[in-house]
C-alpha positions in Angstrom: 1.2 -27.2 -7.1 -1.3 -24.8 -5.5 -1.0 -21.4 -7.7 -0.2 -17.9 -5.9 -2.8 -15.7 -5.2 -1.7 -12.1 -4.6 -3.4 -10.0 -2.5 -1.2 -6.4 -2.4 -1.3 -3.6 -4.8 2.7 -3.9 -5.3 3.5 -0.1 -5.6 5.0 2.0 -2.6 2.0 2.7 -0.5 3.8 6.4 0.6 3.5 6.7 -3.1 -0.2 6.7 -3.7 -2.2 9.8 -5.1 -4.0 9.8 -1.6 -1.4 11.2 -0.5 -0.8 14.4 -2.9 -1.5 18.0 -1.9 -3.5 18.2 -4.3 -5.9 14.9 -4.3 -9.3 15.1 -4.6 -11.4 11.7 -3.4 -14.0 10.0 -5.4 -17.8 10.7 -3.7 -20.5 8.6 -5.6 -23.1 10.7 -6.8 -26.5 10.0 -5.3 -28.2 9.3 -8.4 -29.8 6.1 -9.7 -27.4 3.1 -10.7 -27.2 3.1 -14.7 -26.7 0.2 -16.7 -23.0 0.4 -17.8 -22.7 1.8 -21.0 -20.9 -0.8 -23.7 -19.2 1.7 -26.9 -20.9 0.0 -30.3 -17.9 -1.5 -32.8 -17.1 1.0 -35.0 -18.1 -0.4 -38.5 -15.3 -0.6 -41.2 -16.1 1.7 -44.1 -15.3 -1.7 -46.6 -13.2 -4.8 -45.2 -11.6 -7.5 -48.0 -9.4 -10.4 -46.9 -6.0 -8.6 -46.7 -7.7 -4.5 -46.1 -9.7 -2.9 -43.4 -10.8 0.3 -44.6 -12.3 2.8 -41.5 -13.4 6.8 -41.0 -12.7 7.8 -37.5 -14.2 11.0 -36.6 -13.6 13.4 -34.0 -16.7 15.6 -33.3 -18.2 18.1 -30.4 -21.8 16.9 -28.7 -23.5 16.2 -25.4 -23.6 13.9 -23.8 -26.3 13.0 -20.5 -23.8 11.9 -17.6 -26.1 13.6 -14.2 -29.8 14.6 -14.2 -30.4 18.5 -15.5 -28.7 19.6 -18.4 -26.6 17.6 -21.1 -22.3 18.2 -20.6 -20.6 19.3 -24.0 -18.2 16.6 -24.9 -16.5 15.9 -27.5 -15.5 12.0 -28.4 -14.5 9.7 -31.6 -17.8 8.8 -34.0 -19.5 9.0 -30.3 -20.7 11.6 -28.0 -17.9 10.7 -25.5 -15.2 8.5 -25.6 -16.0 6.7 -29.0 -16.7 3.3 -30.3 -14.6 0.7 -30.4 -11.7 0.0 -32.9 -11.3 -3.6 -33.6 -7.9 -4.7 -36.0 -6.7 -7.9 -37.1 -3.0 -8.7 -36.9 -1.5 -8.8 -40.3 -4.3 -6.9 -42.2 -3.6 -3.7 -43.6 -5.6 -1.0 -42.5 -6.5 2.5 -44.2 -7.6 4.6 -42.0 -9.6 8.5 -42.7 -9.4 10.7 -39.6 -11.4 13.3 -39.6 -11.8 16.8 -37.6 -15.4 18.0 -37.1 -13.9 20.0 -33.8 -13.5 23.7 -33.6 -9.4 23.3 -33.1 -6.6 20.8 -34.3 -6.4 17.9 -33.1 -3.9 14.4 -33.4 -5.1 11.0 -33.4 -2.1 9.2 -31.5 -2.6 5.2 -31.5 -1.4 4.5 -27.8 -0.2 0.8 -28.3 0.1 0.4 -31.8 3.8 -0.7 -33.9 3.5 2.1 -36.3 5.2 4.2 -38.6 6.3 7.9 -36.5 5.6 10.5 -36.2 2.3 11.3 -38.5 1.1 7.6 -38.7 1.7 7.4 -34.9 -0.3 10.6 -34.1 1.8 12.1 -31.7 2.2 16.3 -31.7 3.9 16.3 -35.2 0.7 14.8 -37.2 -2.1 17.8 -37.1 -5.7 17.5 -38.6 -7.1 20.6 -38.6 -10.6 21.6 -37.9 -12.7 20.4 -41.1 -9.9 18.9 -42.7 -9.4 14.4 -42.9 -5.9 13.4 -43.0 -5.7 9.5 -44.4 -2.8 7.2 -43.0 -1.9 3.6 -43.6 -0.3 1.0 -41.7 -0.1 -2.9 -41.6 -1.1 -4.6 -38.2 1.8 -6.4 -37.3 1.8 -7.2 -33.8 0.3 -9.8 -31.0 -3.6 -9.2 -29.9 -3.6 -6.8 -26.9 -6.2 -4.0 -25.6 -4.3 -0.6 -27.1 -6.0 3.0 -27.4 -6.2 6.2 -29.2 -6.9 9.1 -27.8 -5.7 13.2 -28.6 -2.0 14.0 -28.1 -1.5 17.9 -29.7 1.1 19.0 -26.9 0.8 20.6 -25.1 -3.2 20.1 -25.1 -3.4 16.7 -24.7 -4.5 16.7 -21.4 -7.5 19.5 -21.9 -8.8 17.3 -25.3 -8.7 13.9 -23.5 -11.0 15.7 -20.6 -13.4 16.7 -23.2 -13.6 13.3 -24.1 -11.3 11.9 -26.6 -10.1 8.8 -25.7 -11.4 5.3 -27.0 -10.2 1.6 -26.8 -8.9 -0.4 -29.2 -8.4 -4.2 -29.6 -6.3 -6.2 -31.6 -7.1 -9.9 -32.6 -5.0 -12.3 -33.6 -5.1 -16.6 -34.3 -3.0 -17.4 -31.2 -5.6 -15.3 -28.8 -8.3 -16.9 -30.9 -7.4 -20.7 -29.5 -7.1 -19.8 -25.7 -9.9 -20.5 -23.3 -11.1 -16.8 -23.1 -14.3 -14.8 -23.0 -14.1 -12.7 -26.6 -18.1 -12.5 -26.8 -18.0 -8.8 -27.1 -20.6 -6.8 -24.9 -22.2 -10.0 -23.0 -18.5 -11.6 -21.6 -16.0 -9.2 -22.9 -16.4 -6.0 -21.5 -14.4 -2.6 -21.7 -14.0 -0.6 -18.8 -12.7 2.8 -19.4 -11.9 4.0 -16.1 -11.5 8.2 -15.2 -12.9 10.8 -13.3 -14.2 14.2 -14.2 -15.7 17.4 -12.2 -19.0 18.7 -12.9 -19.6 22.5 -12.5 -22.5 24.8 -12.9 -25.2 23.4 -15.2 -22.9 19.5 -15.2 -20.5 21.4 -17.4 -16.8 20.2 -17.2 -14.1 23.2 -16.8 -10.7 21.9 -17.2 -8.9 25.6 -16.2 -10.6 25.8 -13.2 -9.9 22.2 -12.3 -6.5 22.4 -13.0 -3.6 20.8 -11.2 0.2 21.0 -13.1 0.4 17.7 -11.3 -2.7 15.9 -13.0 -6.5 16.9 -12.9 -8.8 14.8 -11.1 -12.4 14.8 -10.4 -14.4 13.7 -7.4 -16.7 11.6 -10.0 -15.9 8.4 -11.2 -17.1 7.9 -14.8 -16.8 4.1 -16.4 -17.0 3.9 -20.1 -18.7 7.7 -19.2 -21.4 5.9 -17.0 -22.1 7.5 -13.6 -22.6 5.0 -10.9 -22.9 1.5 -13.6 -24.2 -1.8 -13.2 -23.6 -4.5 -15.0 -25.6 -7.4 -15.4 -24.0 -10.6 -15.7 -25.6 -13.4 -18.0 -22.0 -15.8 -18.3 -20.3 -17.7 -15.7 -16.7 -16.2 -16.9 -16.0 -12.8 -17.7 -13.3 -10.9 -19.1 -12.8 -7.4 -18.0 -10.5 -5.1 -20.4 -9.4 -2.6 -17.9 -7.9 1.1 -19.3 -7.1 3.3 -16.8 -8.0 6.6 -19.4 -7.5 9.2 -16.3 -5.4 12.3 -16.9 -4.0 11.8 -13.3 -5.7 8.8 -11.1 -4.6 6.0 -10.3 -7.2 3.5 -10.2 -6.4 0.4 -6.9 -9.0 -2.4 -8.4 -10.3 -4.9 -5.9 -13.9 -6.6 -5.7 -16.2 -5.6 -2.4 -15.7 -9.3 -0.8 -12.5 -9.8 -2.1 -13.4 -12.5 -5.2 -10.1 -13.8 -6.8 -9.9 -13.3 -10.3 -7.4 -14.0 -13.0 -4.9 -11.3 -15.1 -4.1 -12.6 -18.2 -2.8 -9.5 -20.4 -1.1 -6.3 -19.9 -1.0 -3.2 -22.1 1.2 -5.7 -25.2 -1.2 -8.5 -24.8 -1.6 -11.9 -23.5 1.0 -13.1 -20.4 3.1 -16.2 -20.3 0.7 -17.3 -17.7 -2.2 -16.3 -15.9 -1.4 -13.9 -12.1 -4.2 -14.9 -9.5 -4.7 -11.6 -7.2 -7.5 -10.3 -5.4 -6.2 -6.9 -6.0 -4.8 -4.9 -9.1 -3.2 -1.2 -9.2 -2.9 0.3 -12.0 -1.5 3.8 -13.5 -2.1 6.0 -16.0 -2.7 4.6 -19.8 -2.6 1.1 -18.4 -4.2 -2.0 -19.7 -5.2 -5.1 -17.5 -6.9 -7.9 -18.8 -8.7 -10.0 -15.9 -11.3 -13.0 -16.0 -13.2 -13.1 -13.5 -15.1 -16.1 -12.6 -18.7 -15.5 -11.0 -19.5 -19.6 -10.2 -20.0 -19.0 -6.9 -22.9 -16.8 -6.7 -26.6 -16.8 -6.8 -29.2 -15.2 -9.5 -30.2 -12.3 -7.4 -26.6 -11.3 -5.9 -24.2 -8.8 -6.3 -20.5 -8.0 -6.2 -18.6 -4.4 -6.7 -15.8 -3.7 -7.8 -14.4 -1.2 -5.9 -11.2 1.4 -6.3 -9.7 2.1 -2.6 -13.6 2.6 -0.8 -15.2 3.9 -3.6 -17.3 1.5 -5.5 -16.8 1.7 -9.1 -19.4 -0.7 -10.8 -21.6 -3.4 -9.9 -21.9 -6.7 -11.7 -25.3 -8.0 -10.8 -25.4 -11.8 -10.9 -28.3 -13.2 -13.4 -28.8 -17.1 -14.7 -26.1 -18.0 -16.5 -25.0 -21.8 -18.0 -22.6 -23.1 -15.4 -18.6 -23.0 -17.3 -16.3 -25.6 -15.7 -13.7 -24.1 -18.5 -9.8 -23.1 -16.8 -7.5 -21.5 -17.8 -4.4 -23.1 -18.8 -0.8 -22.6 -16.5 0.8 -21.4 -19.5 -0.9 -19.4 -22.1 1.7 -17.5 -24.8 5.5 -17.4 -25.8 6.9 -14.2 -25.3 10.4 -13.6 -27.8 12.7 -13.0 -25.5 15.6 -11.2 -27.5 19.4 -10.7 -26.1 20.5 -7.0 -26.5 22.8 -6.1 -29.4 26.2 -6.6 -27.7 28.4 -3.7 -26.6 25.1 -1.3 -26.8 25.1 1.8 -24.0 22.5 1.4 -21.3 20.5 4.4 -21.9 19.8 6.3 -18.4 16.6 8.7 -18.4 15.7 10.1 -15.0 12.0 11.4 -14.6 12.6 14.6 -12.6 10.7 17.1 -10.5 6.9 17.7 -9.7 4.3 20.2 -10.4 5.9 23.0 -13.1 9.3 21.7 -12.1 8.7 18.8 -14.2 11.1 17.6 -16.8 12.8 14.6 -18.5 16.5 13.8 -17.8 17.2 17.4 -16.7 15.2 18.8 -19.8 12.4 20.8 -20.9 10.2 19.0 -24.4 11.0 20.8 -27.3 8.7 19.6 -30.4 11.9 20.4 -32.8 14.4 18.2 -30.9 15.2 15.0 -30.9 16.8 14.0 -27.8 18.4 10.1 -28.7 18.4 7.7 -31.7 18.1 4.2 -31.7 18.5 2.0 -34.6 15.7 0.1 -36.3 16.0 -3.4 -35.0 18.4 -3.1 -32.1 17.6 -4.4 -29.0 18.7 -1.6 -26.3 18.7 -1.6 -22.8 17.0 1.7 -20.6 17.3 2.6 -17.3 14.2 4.8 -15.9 14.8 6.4 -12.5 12.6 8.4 -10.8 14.3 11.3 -8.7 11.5 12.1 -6.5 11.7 11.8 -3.3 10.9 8.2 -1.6 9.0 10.7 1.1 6.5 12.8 -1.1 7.3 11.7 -4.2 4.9 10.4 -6.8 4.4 7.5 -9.2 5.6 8.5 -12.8 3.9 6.1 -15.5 6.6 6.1 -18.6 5.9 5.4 -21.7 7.4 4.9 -25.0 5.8 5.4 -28.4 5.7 3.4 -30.9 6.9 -0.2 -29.8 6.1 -2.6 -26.9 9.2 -3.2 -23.8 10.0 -5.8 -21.3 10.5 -4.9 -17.9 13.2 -6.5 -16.7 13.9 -4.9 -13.1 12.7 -3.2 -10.5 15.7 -1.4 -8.6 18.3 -4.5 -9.6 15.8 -6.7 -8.3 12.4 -8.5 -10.1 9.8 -7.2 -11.4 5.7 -7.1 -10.4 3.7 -10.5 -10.7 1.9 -9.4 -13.4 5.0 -7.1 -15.5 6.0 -10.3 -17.3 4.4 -9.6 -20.7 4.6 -7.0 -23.4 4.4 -3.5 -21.7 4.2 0.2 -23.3 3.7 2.0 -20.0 5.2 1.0 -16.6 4.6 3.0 -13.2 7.9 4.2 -11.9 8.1 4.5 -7.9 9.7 7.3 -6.2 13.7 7.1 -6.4 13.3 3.4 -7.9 15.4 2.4 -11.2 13.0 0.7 -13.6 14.9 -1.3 -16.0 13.7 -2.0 -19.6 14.3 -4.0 -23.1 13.4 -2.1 -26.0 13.4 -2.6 -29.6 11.9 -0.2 -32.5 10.7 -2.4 -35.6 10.0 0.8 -37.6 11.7 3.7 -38.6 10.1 7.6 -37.4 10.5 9.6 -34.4 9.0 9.1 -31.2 7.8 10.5 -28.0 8.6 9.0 -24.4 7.3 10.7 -21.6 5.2 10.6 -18.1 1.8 9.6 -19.1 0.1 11.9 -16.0 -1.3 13.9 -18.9 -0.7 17.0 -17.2 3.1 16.4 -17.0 3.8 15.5 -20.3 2.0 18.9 -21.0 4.6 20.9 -18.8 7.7 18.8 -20.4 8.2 15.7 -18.7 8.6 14.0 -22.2 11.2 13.8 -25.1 12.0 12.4 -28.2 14.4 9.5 -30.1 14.6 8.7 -34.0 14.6 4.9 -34.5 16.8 5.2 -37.7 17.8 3.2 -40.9 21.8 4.1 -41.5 20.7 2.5 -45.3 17.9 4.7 -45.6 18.6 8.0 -43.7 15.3 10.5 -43.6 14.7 14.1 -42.5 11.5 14.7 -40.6 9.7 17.7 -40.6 8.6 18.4 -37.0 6.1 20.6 -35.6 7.5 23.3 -33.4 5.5 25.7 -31.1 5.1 28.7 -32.4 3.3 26.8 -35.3 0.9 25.4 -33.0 0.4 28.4 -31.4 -0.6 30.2 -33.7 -2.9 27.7 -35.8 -4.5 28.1 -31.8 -5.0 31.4 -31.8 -6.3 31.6 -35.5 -8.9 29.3 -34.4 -10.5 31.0 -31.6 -9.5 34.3 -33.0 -7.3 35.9 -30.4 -3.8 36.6 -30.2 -1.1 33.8 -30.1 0.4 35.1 -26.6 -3.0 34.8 -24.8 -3.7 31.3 -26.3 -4.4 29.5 -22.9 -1.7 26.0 -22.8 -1.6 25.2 -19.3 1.8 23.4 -18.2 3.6 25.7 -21.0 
């Protein structure tokens, strides 16, 4: 049977950040292409059989993106962004964070089936500046491309400018026997896609550049390269696509329109591959693609490109010709039945700009909006109440587990929506219907992953709960954050500057 290729970006077109008041194109700076910058492995502090033992430090430097001077930055055991985190399902894993920054910060694992809220790193699990705060977890989930980056609400959006935001991947053995590039660096490639302003002497200012309805930049930066190339040495390659933007979406197609191949999502691997020649995706998404060069020449190249704006190109070298293909079907994906006479749990994403807020609602860090318990198999309903005329995408996601999508407005879901999902673009005045299932007990966030709006409120809270082993959580609340704020930059709590608050 002759597969489908897919050639649209699947979204609402009238719902595209093009067309925001406030959208600010990419321009490509006119400075020499850069060889696209690959973050090292961070190196375990000790490794055993069963334990992984790591130090993951956030820390303030410079870091050369545009000729003249250096832009401060601050990233994870990096200058920006920060290396790579690599797990094992099943290990445990003993983790030090530590706080070389001038202010608190969280370390939120975007992705990851832990323990909430301190283990997760969400706004409730502050490491203050020169402090370490140790956590523990056990890797129990499938192999997928997940993330950590900064979440202290409501600064996330101003600390994940600066810079803290890296990728991190999770092996397992059933991702170890399928045909895929997993040579790290030479055919398996991170791409950390965002944009960032550069103002006098290529400094970034996030208050002047911001925007209650996400900050852009006119500069793409990919893995913090400026105008990248990439030169390609293997027939196949797999691309591991995060779309680390505070606001932007990225639409992802190659210069001459070469087919390539998804094969994950944010969970992990798909049930099968999804041919396309185009890919959009939202913010804190994860696409996995393979892309197969064979037709080319030594001497060629092919860009990948976002709307017009080219993005990085892969620059065709010798390589050993690969007849390897992928297979029709490539995992099993647990398809559970929802615990019988369960609610359907209805959260609209309302408003724009300062209006935003979830199901009617403001955040509040002490409240906990829902509760869910551990092991239960519930279905949501996510509608977005903006208008189908000016509206915006809302990306929604969910601490703390990984969902199914299971509808799009009663009807099916996008090509490549099949597999394990954390976040999931929500159209203007569409129903977005989800299975969800919390292995682990804590509280968790779920909000609108446009930094900015999860910032002014568009976010709340559920407790996935234990009836045999009730807890009490001790939550941070705001004027505690505030003030730990203002005692670090030495000025008075009420002119601590949290835009979106």
């Amino acid at each position: 049977m002759a597969k489908k290729v897919y050639t649209d970006y699947f979204f609402d077109e009238p719902a595209y950040n093009t067309h925001d008041g406030g959208y600010i194109p990419l321009v490509t700076p006119k400075v020499e292409p850069q060889p696209l910058a690959i973050p090292p492995l961070l190196k375990p502090d000790r490794q055993t059989d069963t334990d992984d033992y790591y130090t993951v430090t956030a820390q303030e430097s410079e870091t050369q993106f545009l000729p003249g001077k250096k832009t401060k930055t601050w990233g994870y055991n990096a200058g920006f962004l920060g290396q790579t985190i690599v797990f094992r399902n099943g290990k445990q894993t003993h983790i030090d964070l530590e706080n070389k920054l001038p202010e608190l910060t969280t370390f939120h694992w975007h992705g990851l089936n832990v323990p909430g809220p301190i283990t997760d790193g969400g706004c409730h699990a502050p490491v203050y500046p020169g402090e370490t705060n140790h956590i523990d977890f056990k890797v129990h989930q499938p192999a997928a491309t997940t993330w950590l980056h900064a979440h202290p609400c409501p600064s996330t959006a101003t600390q994940v400018w600066k810079g803290l935001a890296t990728m991190v991947i999770i092996k397992d053995d059933v991702e170890d026997q399928l045909p895929l590039p997993r040579n790290y660096g030479v055919d398996d490639i991170p791409l950390v896609l965002q944009d960032r302003e550069f103002h006098d002497d290529n400094q970034f200012d996030y208050r002047a550049d911001y925007d209650p309805d996400g900050v852009q930049g006119h500069t793409a930066l990919v893995n913090g390269t400026v105008n990248p190339y990439f030169d390609v040495t293997t027939q196949r390659v797999r691309l591991r696509i995060l779309d680390g933007s505070n606001r932007r979406e990225w639409r992802l197609h190659f210069n001459d329109d070469l087919e390539f191949a998804q094969v994950a999502s944010d969970g992990g691997i798909l049930p099968a591959p999804v041919y396309m020649t185009k890919v959009m995706m939202t913010c804190a998404e994860r696409d996995e693609i393979v892309v197969d060069f064979g037709q080319y020449q030594p001497g060629d190249e092919v860009t990948l490109m976002t709307d017009d704006t080219p993005l990085c190109r892969f620059r065709i070298k010798s390589f050993v010709p690969d007849d390897t293909k992928l297979p029709e079907h490539l995992v099993d994906i647990p398809d559970e039945t929802p615990t019988p006479d369960l609610p359907v749990r209805t959260i609209t994403m309302d408003g724009m700009d300062d209006e935003v807020a979830l199901d009617g609602k403001k955040f509040d860090m002490s409240r906990i909006d829902a509760r869910q318990k551990v092991g239960d198999v519930a279905i949501w309903e996510i509608r977005n109440t903006n208008s189908t005329e000016n509206g915006m995408v809302h990306p929604f996601h969910v601490h703390g587990t990984q969902f199914r999508v299971l509808a799009r407005n009663d009807g099916p879901v996008y090509p490549n929506e099949h597999g394990l999902k954390d976040t999931v673009g929500v159209n203007p005045g569409e129903t977005v219907r989800i299975k969800v299932k919390f292995e682990l007990t804590g509280v968790y966030m779920y909000h609108c992953h446009i930094i900015e709006h999860e910032d002014g409120g568009m976010m709340a809270q559920i407790e996935s709960y234990d009836p045999q082993h009730p807890q009490t959580y001790h939550l941070m609340d705001m004027d505690t954050l505030r003030n730990a704020f203002a005692k670090e930059q030495g000025i008075k709590p009420e002119d601590v500057g949290m835009p979106g608050m």
